[in-house]
C-alpha positions as CSV (number, residue, x, y, z in Angstrom):
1,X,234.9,191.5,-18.2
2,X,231.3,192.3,-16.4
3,X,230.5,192.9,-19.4
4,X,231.4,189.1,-21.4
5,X,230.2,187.4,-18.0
6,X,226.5,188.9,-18.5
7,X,226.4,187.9,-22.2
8,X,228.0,184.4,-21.5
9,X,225.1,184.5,-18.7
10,X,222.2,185.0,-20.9
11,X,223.9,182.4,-22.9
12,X,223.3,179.7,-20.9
13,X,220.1,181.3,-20.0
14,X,218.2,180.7,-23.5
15,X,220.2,177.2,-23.8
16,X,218.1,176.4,-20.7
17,X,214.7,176.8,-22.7
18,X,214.1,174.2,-25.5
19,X,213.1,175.0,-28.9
20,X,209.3,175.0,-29.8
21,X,208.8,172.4,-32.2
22,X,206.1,171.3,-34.7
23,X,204.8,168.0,-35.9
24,X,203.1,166.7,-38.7
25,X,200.1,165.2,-38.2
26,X,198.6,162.3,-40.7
27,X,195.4,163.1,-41.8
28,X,192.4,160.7,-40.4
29,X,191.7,158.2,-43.1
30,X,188.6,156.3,-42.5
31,X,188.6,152.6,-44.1
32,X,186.5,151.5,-46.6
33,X,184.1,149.2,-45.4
34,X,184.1,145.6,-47.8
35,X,181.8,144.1,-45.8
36,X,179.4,141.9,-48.0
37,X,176.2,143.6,-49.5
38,X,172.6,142.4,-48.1
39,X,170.5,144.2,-50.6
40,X,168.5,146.2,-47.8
41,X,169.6,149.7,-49.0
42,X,170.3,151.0,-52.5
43,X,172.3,154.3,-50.6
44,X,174.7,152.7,-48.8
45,X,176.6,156.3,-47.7
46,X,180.0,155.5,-45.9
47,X,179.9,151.7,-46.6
48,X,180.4,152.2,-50.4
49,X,183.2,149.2,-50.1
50,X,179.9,147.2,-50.2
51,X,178.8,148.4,-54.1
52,X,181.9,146.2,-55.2
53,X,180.5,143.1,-57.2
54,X,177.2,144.7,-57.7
55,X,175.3,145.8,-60.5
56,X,173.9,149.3,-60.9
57,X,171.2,150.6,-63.1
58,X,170.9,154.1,-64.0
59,X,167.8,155.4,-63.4
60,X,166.2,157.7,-66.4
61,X,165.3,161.5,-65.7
62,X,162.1,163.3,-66.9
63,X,161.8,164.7,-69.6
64,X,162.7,168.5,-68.5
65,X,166.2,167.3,-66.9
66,X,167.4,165.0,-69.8
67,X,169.6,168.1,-71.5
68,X,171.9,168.2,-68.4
69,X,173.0,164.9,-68.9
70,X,174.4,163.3,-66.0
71,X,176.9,164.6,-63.6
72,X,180.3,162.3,-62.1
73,X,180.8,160.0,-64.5
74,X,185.0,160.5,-65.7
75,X,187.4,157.9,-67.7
76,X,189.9,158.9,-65.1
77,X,189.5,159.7,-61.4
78,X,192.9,161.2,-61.0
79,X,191.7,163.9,-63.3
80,X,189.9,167.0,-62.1
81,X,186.7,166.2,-63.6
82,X,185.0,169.8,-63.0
83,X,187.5,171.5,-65.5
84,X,188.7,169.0,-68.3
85,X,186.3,168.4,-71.0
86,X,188.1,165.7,-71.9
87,X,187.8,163.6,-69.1
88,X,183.8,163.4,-69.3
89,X,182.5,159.8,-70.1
90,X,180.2,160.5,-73.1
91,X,180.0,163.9,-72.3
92,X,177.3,166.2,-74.1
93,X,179.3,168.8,-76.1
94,X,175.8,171.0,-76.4
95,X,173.9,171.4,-74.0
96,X,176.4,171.0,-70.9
97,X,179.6,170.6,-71.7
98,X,181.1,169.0,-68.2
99,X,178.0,166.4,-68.2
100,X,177.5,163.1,-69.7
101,X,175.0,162.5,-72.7
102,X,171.5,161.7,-71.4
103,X,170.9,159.5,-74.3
104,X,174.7,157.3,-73.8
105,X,174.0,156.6,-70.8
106,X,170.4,156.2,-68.9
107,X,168.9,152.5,-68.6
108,X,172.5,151.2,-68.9
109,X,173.9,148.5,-66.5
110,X,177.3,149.0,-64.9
111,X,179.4,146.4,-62.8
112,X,181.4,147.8,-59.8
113,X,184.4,146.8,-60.2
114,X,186.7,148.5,-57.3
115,X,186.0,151.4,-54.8
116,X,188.7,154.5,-54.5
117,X,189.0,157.0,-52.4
118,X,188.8,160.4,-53.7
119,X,192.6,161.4,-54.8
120,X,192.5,164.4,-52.8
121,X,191.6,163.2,-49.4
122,X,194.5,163.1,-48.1
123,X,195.7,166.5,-49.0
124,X,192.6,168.0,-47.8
125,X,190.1,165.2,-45.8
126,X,188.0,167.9,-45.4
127,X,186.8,168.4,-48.3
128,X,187.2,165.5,-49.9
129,X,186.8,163.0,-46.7
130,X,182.9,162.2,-48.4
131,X,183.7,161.7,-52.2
132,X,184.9,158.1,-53.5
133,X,184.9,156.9,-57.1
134,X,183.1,153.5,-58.4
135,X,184.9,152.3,-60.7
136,X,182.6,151.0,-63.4
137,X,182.3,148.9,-66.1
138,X,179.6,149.7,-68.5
139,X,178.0,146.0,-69.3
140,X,177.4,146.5,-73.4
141,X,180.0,148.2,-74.4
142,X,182.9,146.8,-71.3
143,X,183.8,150.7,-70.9
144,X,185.9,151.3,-68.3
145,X,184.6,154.6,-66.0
146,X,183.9,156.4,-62.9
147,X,181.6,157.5,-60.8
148,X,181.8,160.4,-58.3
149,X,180.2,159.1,-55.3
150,X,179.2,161.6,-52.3
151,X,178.5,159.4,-49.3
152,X,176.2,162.2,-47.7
153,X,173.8,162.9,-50.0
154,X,171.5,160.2,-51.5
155,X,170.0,162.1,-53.4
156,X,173.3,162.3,-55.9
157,X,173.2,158.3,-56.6
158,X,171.2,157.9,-59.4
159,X,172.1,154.3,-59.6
160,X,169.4,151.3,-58.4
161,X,171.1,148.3,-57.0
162,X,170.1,145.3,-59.0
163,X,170.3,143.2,-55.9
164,X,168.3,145.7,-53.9
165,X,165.5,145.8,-56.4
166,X,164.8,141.8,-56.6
167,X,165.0,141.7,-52.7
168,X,162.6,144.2,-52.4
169,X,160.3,142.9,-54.7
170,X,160.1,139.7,-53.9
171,X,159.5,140.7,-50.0
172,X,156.8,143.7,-50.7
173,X,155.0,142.0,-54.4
174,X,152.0,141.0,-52.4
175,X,151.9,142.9,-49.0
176,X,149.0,144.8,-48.0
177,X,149.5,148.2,-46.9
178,X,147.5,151.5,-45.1
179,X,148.5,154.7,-45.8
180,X,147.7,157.7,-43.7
181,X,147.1,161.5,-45.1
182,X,150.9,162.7,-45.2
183,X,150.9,160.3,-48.7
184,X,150.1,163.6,-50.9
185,X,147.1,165.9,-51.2
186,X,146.5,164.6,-55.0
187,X,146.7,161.0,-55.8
188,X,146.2,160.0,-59.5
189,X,145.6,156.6,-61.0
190,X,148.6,155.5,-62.4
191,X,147.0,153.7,-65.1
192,X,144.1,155.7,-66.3
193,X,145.2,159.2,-64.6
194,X,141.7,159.9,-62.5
195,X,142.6,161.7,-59.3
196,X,141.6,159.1,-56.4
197,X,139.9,160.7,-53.2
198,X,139.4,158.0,-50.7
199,X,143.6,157.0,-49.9
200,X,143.6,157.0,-46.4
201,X,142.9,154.4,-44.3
202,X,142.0,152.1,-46.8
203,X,144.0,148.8,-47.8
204,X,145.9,148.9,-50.5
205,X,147.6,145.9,-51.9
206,X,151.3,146.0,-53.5
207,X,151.3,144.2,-57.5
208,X,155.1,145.7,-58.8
209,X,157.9,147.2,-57.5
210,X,159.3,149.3,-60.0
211,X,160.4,152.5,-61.2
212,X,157.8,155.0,-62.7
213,X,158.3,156.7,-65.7
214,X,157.4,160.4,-65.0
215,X,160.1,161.3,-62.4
216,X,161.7,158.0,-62.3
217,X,161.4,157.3,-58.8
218,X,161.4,153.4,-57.3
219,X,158.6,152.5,-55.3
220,X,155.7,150.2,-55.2
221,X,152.7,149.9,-57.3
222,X,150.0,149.3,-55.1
223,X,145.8,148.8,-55.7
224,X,143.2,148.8,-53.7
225,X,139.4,147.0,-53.7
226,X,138.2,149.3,-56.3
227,X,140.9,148.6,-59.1
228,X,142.6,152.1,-58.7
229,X,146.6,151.5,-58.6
230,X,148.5,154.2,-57.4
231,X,152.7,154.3,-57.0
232,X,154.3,155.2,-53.9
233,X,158.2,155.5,-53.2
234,X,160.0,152.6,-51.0
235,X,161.0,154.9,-48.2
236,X,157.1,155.4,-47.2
237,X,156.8,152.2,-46.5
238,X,160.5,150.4,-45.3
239,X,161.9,153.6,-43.7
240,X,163.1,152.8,-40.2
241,X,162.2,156.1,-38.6
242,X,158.1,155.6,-38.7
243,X,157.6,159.7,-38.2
244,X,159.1,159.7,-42.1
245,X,157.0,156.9,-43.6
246,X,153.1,157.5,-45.2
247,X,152.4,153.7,-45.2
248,X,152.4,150.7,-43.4
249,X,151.8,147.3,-43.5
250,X,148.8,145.7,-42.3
251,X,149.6,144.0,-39.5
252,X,151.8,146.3,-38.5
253,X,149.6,148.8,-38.6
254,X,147.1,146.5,-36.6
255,X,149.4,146.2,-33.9
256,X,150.2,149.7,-33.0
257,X,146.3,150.8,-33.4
258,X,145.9,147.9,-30.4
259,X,149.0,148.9,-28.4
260,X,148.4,152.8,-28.5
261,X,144.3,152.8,-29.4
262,X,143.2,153.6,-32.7
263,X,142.8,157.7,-31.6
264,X,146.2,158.1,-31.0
265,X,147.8,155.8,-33.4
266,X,145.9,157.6,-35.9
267,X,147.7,161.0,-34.3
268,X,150.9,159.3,-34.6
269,X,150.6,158.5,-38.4
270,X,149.6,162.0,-38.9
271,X,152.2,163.6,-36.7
272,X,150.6,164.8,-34.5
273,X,151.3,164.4,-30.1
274,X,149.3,164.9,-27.6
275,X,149.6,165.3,-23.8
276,X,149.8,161.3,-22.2
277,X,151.8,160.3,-25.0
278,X,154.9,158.3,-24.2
279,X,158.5,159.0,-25.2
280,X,158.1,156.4,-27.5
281,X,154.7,157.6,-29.4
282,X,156.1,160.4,-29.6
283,X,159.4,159.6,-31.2
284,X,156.9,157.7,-33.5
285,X,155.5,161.1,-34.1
286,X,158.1,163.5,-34.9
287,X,161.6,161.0,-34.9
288,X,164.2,161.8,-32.3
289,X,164.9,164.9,-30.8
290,X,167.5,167.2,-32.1
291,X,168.7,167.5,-27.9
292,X,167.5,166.0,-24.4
293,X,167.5,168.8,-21.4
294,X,167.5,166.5,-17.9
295,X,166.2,168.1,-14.7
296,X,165.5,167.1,-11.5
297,X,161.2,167.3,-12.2
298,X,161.9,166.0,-15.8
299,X,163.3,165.9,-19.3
300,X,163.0,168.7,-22.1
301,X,163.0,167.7,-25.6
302,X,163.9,170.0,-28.1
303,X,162.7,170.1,-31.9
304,X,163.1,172.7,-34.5
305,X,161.4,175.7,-32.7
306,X,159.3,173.2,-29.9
307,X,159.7,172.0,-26.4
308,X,158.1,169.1,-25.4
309,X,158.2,168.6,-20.8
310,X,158.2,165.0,-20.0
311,X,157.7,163.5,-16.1
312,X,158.2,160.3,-15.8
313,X,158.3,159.5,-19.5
314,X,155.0,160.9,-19.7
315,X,154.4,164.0,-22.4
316,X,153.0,166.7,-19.7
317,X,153.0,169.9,-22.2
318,X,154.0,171.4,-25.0
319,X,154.4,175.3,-26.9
């Protein structure tokens, strides 16, 4: 009897303690972002919904990468591209089988016709949370493809944006520029190959905007007094962060020699800061800081391997 009363005890004992449960949890699924296109950036990273109604031209490779084809392009999305053969548009049976021809495809103009989400985001978001396809149509032929499209890296989208290349050449075609000595070391004439020595500082006046034929790369074709052209890419001169760029327009440039002096805005161009500089010649300088340390006799401001010591918003030293 003692002994049914203790079991019939602990009993009601673990019928006092609920069950652990589990629940499933959705995945995050950001939305695609359909907002219209303003032609201000060819890489458009998470707002790909933007590519849809555009055209897109495929840049050419040089002459050492043309073998390997190009990379992403599938006749259907829903099919691992990375293993079946047969799912490569035009895909180059000799030198790299899971690539499409070099020869099919570059200088061709494609229509974007819808964006998708990568089929396997929501099994695993985080992997696949960054990969979309374009869906394409190929304007000659009115194939029907698509793209593998990596929202982080811009360096994958070998695409230029029609509508981004007619903005930008109607706005730069005609601006006057100054570049500083982060351009490059060797600059050659474009035209007649002759390495140019006098680059910085000068003025240099923008004629095309259009993609060279050596590495392919879009930029500007600029010249300056003494006939010698040179091309330069569009970031050096329309990036937003200034510590990136190697160019800028005259009267910008004007400005900021005034506002800073001509000393230190020619520091700032270079990269270079200097005790008395402000917080913002310096993020002019070197960009933003990868972190912000507050104390009660100032800030810190950490770069890859350097502190910079602010008081009141003034630089004070430096390792």
């Amino acid at each position: 009897m003692k002994i049914i009363f203790i079991i019939g005890f602990l009993g009601l004992l673990c019928l006092g303690f609920s069950q652990i449960s589990t629940i499933k949890v959705a995945p995050i699924v950001e939305p695609i972002n359909y907002a219209p296109y303003d032609s201000t950036r060819n890489f458009l990273g998470k707002d790909v919904g933007q590519y849809v109604g555009q055209v897109l031209y495929l840049k050419g490779k040089s002459e050492a990468l043309r073998k390997y084809g190009y990379e992403g392009f599938v006749v259907d999305y829903r099919i691992d591209d990375l293993i079946n053969y047969s799912n490569v548009y035009k895909g180059n049976k000799v030198e790299c089988r899971y690539n499409s021809d070099y020869n099919e495809l570059a200088g061709k103009y494609f229509s974007v016709i819808a964006v998708l989400k990568h089929p396997k985001t929501l099994s695993d978001s985080y992997l696949y949370s960054d990969y979309y396809y374009l869906e394409l149509e190929e304007q000659s032929s009115k194939d029907k493809l698509f793209f593998k499209y990596n929202s982080k890296y811009e360096w994958s989208f070998p695409f230029v944006v029609v509508g981004f290349f007619e903005k930008q050449k109607t706005e730069l075609v005609g601006e006057r520029f100054i570049f500083c000595n982060k351009l490059i070391d060797d600059v050659y004439d474009i035209y007649t190959g002759s390495k140019i020595t006098k680059v910085p500082y000068q003025e240099w006046t923008c004629t095309d905007f259009t993609i060279e034929e050596r590495y392919f790369s879009l930029g500007l074709v600029v010249k300056n007094s003494l006939g010698e052209s040179i091309h330069v890419s569009v970031g050096s001169v329309t990036n937003s962060n200034l510590s990136s760029r190697s160019g800028y327009n005259v009267k910008e440039f004007r400005h900021y020699s005034k506002k800073f002096g001509d000393d230190n805005w020619k520091s700032i161009v270079e990269g270079i800061v200097r005790v008395g500089f402000t917080e913002e010649m310096v993020k002019m300088a070197w960009g933003e800081p990868k972190s912000i340390n507050h104390s009660s006799y100032g800030d810190q401001w950490v770069y890859e391997s350097q502190y910079l010591y602010f008081e009141g918003g003034i630089l004070r030293s430096f390792n």
